[in-house]
Kinemage of the C-alpha trace (Angstrom):
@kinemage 1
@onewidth
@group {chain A} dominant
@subgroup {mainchain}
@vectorlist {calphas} color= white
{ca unk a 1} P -33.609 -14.417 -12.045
{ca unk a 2} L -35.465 -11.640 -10.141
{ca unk a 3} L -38.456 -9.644 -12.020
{ca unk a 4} L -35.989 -6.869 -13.081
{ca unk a 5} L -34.394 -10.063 -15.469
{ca unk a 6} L -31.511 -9.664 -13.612
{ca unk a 7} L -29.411 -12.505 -12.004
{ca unk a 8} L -29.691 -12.882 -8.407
{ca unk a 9} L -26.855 -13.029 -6.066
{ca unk a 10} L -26.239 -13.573 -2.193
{ca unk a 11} L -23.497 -12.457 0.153
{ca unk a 12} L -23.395 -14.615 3.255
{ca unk a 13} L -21.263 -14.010 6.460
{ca unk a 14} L -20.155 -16.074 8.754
{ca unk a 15} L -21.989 -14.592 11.660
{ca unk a 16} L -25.502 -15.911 9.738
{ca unk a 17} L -26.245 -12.226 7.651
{ca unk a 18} L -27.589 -12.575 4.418
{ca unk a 19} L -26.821 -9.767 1.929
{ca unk a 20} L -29.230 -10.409 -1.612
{ca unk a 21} L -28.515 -8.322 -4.619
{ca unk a 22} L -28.181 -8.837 -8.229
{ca unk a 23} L -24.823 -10.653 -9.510
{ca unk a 24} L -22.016 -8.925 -10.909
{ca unk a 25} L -19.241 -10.067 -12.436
{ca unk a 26} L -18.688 -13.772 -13.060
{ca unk a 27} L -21.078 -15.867 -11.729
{ca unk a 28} L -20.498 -18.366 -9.327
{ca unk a 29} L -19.598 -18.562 -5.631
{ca unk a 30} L -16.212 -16.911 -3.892
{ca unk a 31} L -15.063 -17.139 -0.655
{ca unk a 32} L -12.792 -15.490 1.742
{ca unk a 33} L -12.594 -12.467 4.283
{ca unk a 34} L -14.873 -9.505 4.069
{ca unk a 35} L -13.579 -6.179 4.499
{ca unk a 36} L -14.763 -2.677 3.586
{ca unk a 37} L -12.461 0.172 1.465
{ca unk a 38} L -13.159 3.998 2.100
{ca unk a 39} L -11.515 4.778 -0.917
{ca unk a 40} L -13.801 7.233 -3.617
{ca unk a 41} L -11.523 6.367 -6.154
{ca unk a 42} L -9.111 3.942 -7.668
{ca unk a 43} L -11.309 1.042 -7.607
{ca unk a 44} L -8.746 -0.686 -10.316
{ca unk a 45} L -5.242 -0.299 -8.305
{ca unk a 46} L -7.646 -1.824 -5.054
{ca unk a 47} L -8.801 -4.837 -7.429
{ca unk a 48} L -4.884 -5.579 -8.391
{ca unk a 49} L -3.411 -4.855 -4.711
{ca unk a 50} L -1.856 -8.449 -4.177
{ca unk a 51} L -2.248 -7.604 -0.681
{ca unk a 52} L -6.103 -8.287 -1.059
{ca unk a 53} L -5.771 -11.643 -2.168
{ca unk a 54} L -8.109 -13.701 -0.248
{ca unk a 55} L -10.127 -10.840 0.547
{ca unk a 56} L -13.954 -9.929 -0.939
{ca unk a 57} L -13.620 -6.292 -1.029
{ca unk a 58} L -16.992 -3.765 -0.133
{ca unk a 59} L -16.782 -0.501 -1.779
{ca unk a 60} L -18.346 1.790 0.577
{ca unk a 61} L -18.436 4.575 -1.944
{ca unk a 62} L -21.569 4.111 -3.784
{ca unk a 63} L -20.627 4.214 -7.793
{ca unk a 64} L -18.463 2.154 -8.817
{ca unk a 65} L -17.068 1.703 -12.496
{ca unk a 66} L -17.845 5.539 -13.537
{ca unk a 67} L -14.271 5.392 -15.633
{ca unk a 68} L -14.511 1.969 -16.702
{ca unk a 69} L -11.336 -0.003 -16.999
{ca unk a 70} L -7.291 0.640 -19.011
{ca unk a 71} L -4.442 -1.146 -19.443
{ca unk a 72} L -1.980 1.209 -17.695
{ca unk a 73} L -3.137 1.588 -13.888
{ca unk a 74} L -2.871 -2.568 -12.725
{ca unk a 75} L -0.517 -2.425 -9.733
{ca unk a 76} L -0.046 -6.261 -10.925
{ca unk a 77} L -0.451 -8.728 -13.481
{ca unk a 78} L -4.015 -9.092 -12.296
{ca unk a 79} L -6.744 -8.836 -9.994
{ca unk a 80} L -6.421 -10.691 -6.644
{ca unk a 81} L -9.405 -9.923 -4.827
{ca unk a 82} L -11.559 -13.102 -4.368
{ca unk a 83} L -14.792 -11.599 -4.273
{ca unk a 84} L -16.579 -7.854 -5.231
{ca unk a 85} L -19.383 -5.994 -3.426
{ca unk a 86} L -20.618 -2.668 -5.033
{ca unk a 87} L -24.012 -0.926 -4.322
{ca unk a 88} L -24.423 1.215 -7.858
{ca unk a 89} L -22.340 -0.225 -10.899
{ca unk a 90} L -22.068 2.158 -13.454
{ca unk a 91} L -23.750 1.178 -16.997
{ca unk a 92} L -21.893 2.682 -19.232
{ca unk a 93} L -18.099 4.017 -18.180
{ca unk a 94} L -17.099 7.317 -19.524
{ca unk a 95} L -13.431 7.923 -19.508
{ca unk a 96} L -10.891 8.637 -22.241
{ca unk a 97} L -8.577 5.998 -21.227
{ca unk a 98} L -11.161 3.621 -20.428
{ca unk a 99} L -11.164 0.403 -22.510
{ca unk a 100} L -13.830 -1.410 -21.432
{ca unk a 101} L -15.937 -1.669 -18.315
{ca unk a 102} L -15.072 -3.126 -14.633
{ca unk a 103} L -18.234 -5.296 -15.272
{ca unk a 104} L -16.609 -7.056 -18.686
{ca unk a 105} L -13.075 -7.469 -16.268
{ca unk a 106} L -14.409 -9.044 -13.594
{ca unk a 107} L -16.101 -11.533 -16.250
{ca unk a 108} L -13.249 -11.886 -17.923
{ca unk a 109} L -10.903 -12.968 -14.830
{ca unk a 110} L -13.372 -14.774 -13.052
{ca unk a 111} L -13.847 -13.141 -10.118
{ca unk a 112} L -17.341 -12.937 -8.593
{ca unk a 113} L -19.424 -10.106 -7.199
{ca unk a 114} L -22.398 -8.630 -6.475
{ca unk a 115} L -24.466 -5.618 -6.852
{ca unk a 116} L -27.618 -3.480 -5.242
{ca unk a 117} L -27.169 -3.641 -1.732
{ca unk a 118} L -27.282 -1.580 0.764
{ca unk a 119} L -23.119 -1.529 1.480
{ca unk a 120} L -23.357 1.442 4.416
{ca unk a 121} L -25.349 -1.278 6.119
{ca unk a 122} L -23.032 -3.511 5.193
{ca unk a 123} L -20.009 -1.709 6.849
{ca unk a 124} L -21.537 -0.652 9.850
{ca unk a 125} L -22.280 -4.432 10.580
{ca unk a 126} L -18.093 -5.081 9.888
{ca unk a 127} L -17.215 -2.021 12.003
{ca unk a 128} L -19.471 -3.602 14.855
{ca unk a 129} L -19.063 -7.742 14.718
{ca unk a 130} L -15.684 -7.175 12.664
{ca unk a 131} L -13.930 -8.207 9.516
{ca unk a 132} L -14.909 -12.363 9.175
{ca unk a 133} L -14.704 -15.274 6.361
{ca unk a 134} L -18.160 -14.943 3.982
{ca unk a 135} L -18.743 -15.832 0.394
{ca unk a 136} L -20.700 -14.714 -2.503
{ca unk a 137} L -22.559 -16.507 -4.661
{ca unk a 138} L -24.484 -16.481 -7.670
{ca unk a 139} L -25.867 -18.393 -10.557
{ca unk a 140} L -25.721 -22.297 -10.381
{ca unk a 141} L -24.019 -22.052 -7.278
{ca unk a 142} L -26.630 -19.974 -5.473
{ca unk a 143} L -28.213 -22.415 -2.987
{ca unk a 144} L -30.246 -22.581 0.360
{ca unk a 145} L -28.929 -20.152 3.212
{ca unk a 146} L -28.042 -23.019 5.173
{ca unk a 147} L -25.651 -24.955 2.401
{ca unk a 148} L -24.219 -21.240 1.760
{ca unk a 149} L -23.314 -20.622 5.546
{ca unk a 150} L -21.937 -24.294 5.650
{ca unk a 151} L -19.733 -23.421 3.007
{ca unk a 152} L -18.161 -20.138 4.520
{ca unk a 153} L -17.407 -21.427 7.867
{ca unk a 154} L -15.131 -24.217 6.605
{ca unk a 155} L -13.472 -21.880 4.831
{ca unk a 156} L -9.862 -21.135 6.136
{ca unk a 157} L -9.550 -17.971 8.640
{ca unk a 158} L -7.432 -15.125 7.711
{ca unk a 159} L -5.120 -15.392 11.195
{ca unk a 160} L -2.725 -17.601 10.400
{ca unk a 161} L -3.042 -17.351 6.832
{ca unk a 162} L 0.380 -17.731 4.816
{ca unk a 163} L -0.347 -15.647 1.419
{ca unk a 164} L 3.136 -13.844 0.727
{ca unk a 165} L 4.346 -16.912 -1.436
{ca unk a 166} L 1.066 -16.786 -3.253
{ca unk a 167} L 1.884 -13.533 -4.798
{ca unk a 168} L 5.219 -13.209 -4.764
{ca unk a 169} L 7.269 -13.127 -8.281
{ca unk a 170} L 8.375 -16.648 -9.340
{ca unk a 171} L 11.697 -14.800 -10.939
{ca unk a 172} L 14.182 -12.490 -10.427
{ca unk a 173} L 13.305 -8.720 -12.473
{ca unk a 174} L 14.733 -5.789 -12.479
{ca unk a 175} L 13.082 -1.949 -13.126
{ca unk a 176} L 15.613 0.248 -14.802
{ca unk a 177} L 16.546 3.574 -12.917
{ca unk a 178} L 15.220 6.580 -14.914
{ca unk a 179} L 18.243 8.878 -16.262
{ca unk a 180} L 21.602 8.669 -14.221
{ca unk a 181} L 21.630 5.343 -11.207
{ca unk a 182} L 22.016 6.608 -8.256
{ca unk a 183} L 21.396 3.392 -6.045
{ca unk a 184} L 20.841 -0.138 -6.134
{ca unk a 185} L 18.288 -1.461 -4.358
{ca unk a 186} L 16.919 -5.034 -3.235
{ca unk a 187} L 13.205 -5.265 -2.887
{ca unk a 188} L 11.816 -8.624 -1.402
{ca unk a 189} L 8.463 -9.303 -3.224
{ca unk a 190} L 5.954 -9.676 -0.716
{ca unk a 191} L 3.188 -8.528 -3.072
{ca unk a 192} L 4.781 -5.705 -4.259
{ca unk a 193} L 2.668 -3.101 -6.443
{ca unk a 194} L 3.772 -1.743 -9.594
{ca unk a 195} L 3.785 2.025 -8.803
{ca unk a 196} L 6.957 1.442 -6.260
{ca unk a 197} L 9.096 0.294 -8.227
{ca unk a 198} L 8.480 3.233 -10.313
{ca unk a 199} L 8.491 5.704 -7.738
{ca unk a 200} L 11.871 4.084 -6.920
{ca unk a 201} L 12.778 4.053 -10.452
{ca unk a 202} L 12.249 8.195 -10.850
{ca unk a 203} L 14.874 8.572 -7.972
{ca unk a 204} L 17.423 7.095 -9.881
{ca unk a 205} L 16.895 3.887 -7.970
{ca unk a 206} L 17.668 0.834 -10.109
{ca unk a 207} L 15.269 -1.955 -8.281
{ca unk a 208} L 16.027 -5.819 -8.118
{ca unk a 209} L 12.483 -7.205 -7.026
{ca unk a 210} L 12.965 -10.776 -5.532
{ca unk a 211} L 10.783 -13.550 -4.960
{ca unk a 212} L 10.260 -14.135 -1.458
{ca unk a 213} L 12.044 -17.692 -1.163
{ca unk a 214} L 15.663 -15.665 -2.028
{ca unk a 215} L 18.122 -16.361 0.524
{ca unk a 216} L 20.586 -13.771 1.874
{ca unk a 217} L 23.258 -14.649 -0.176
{ca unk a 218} L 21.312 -13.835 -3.269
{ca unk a 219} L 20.466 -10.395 -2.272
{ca unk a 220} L 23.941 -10.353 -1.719
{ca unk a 221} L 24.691 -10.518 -4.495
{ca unk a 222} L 22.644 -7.865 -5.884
{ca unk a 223} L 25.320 -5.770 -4.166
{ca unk a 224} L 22.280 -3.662 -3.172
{ca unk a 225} L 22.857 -0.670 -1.180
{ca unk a 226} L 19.663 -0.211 0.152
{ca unk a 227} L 16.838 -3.390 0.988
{ca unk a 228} L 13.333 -2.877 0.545
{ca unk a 229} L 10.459 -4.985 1.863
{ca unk a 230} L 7.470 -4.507 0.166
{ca unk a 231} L 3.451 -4.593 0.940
{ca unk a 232} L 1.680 -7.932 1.283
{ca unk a 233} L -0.951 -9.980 1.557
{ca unk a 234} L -1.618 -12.465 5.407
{ca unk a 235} L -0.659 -13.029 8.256
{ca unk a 236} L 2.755 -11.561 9.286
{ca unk a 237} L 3.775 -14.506 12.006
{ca unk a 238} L 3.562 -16.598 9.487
{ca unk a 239} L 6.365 -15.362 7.598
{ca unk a 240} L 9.983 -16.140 9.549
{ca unk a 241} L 11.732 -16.546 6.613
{ca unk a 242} L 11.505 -12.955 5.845
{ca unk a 243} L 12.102 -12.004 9.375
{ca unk a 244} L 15.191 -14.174 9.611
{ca unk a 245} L 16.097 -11.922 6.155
{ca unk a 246} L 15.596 -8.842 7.706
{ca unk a 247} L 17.433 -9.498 10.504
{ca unk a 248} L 20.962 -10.261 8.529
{ca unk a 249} L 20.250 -7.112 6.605
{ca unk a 250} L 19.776 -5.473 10.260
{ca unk a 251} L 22.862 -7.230 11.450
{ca unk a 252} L 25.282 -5.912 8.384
{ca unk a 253} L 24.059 -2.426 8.992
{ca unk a 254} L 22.584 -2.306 5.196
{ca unk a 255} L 19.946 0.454 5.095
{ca unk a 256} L 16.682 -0.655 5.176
{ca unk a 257} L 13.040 0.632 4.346
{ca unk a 258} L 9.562 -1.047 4.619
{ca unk a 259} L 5.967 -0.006 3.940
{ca unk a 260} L 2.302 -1.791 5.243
{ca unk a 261} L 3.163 -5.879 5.119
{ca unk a 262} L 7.111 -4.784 5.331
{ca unk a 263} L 6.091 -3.077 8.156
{ca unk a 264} L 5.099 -5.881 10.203
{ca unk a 265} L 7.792 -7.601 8.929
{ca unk a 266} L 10.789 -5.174 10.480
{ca unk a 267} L 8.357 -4.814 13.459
{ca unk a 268} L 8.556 -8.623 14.084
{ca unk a 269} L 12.938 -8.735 13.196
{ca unk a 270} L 13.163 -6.251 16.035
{ca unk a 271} L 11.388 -8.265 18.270
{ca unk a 272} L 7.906 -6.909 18.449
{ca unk a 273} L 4.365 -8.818 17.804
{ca unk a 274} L 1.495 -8.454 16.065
{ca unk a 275} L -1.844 -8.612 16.350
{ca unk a 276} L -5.279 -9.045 14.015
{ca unk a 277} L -7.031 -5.820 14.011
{ca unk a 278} L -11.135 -5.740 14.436
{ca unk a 279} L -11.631 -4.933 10.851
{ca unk a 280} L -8.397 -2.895 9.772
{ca unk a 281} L -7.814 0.511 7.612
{ca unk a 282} L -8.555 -0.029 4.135
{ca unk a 283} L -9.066 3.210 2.252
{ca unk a 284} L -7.480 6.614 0.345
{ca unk a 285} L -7.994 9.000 3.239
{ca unk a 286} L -6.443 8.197 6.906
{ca unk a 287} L -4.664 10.109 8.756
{ca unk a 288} L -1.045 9.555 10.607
{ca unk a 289} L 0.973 11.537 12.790
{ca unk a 290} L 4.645 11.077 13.169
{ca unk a 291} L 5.348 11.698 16.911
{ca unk a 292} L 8.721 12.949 16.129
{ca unk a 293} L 7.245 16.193 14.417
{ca unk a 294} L 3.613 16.438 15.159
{ca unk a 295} L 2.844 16.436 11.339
{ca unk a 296} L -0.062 14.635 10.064
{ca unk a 297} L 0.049 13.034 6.607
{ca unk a 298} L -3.160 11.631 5.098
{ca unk a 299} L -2.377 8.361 3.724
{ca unk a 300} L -3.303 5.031 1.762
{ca unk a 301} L -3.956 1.959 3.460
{ca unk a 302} L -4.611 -1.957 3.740
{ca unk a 303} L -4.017 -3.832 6.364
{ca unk a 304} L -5.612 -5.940 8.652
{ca unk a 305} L -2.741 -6.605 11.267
{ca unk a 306} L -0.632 -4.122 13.090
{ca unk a 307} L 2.329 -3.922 15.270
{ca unk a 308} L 1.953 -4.340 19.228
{ca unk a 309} L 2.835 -1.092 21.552
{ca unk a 310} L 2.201 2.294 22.297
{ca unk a 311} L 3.121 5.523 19.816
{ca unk a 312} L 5.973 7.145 20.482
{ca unk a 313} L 7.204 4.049 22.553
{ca unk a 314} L 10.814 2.981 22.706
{ca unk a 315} L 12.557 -0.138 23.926
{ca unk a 316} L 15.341 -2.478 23.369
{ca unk a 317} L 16.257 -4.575 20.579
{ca unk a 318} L 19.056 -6.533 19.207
{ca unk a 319} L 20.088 -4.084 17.025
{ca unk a 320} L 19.482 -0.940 19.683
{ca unk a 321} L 17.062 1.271 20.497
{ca unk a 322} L 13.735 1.354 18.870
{ca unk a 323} L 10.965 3.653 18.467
{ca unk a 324} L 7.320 3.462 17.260
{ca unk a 325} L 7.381 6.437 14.856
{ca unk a 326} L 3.595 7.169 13.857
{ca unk a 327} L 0.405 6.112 14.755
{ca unk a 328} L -3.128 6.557 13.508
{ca unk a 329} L -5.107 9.484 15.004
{ca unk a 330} L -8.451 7.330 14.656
{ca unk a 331} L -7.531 4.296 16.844
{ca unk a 332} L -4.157 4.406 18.557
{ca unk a 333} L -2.663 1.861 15.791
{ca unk a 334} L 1.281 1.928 15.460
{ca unk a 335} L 1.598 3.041 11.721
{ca unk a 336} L 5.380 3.103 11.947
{ca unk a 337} L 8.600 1.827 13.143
{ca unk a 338} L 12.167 3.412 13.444
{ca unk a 339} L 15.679 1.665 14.715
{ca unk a 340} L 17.586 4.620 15.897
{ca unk a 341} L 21.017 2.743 15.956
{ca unk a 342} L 20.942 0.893 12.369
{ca unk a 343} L 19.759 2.113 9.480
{ca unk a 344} L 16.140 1.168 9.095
{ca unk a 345} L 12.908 2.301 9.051
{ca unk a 346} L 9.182 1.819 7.404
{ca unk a 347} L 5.567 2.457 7.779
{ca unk a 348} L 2.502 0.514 7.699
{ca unk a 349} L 0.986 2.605 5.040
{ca unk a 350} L 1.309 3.412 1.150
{ca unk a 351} L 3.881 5.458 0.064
{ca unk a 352} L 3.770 4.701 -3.407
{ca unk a 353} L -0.239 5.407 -3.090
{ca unk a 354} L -2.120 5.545 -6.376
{ca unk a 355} L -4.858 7.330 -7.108
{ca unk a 356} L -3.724 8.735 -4.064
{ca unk a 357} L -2.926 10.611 -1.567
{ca unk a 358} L 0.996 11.842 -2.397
{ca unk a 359} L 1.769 12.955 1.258
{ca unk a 360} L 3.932 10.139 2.072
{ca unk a 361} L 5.662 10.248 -1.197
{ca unk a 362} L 8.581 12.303 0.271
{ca unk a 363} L 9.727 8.602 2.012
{ca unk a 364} L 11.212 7.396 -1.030
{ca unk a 365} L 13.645 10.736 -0.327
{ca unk a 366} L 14.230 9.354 2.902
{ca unk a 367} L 15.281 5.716 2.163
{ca unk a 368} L 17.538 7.649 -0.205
{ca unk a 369} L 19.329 10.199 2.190
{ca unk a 370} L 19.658 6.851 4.148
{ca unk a 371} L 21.424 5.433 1.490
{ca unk a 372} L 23.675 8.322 1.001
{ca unk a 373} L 24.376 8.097 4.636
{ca unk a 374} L 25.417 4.519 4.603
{ca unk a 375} L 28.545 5.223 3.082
{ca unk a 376} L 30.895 5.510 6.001
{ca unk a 377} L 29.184 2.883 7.572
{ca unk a 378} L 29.168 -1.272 7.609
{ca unk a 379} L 28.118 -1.565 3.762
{ca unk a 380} L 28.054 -4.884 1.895
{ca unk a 381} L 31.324 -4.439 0.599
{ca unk a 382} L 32.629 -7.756 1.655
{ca unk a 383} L 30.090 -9.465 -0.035
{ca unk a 384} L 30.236 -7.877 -3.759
């Protein structure tokens, strides 16, 4: 306890920095990779990204919890995030959906954070040394700088981390098309979040969300006509099986879209690598430019790997030519990849984006008229 009668808490990284603030949340000690989040709002679809699992998530706006907490806008069936780092928690959330308060959630599922410090510092210290393994702890498990630090550099490292099967569905589900089907689609679960499935869903999209161990003879037999690969959490080389899936979708000429982890995914089936970024684009406002038009789209984010290359680049695959769509303004960072001889294409970002922004909404339009398109083509049909 400090003399405010508040709990103490300590966020440690693995370069030696010592955060100390009050706890918040559950209490008791977290570990995993620190990164910071621009966004100013939607605090709740962050904590139930399954792409953040494993990561202890900075908000560098500085209120958090203003609207409290509902039961409608979990992009999951929970919150992933292993740890939570706020600098001003609201007391009292005022919202007419709200039904209780982020502080009472976090309790509830166990995940532990903490409070009152200084998180611009914070994120100018990750934007300099980089995103790195740290841990926060807090009650009984609050303990000498030393034993903390121990702690957080045995922890495992984030490169080479294999998370998809973590958070991937353990069965087969399907989201119902809204009004009149239009398409059938296959989406390998990755970590998929709620809100594309819907967005799907309001295109007359009928979705079949898979677990990420499904072989290619069960989508197959989904008799999809359009494969989806959604976001995730970890490293991409780690996952061949889904590259090895990709690639017999690629080879069959079965149209093909993927956003942020699904990305990486198609980037890596066409024969492209990837590498770990310095401390990646987490947030609600960043900007992307497809090179084909010029346009800029401002865009949700959160990843911490990218595709190698330049923008606008094109080379050789084994499915054709190949171009690297869109890239981020900020830093050079391919943000999007495009076969122009089969039917496929994705981008690293958020289409589905909630709270926000609904720029890159219009892609779900896309991976439709792609659809539409397929029809003369080599379809599935010998398989249904």
């Amino acid at each position: 306890m400090n003399n405010t009668g508040t709990t103490t808490a300590a966020l440690v990284l693995e370069d030696g920095r010592v955060f100390r603030g009050d706890a918040y949340g559950a209490r008791g000690a977290s570990l995993g990779e620190v990164v910071f989040s621009t966004g100013m709002t939607g605090y709740q679809e962050t904590l139930t990204d399954p792409s953040y699992h494993r990561q202890i998530v900075v908000q560098t706006a500085p209120q958090i919890g203003n609207t409290g907490w509902n039961d409608d806008d979990d992009e999951s069936s929970r919150i992933w995030v292993a740890g939570y780092v706020v600098r001003d928690p609201a007391r009292t959330p005022s919202n007419w959906r709200s039904t209780r308060g982020l502080d009472d959630e976090l309790v509830r599922q166990g995940i532990v954070g903490i409070s009152g410090i200084d998180t611009r510092m914070l994120t100018r210290h990750l934007r300099e040394r980089g995103a790195m393994r740290a841990g926060v702890f807090s009650g009984d498990q609050l303990d000498s700088p030393e034993a903390m630090l121990e702690r957080v550099r045995t922890a495992p490292a984030m490169k080479g981390a294999d998370l998809a099967g973590d958070v991937t569905t353990a069965h087969p589900y399907v989201v119902d098309a809204i009004g009149e089907r239009r398409f059938r689609v296959a989406a390998l679960d990755l970590g998929i979040k709620s809100n594309t499935p819907r967005m799907m869903a309001a295109r007359g999209i009928e979705v079949h969300v898979l677990p990420l161990t499904s072989t290619f003879a069960e989508i197959a037999a989904v008799a999809p006509d359009g494969v989806f690969l959604s976001n995730g959490p970890g490293d991409p080389a780690t996952q061949a099986h889904a590259v090895d899936l990709t690639r017999s979708v690629l080879e069959r000429r079965i149209p093909l879209f993927g956003i942020c982890f699904g990305n990486q995914i198609l980037g890596r089936a066409l024969g492209r690598d990837t590498y770990k970024m310095r401390y990646g684009h987490r947030g609600i406002n960043i900007p992307v430019i497809d090179v084909a038009t010029g346009r800029v789209a401002i865009t949700s984010q959160n990843h911490g790997f990218a595709l190698e290359g330049e923008p606008g680049e094109e080379f050789g695959s084994d499915f054709g030519r190949v171009q690297l769509s869109h890239y981020c303004p900020n830093d050079g960072t391919v943000e999007g990849v495009r076969a122009l001889d089969v039917p496929a294409f994705s981008v690293q970002y958020h289409p589905e984006a909630a709270a926000g922004p609904h720029d890159a909404a219009p892609l779900f339009d896309e991976f439709c008229n792609l659809m539409s398109g397929a029809a003369g083509g080599q379809t599935m049909d010998e398989d249904r």
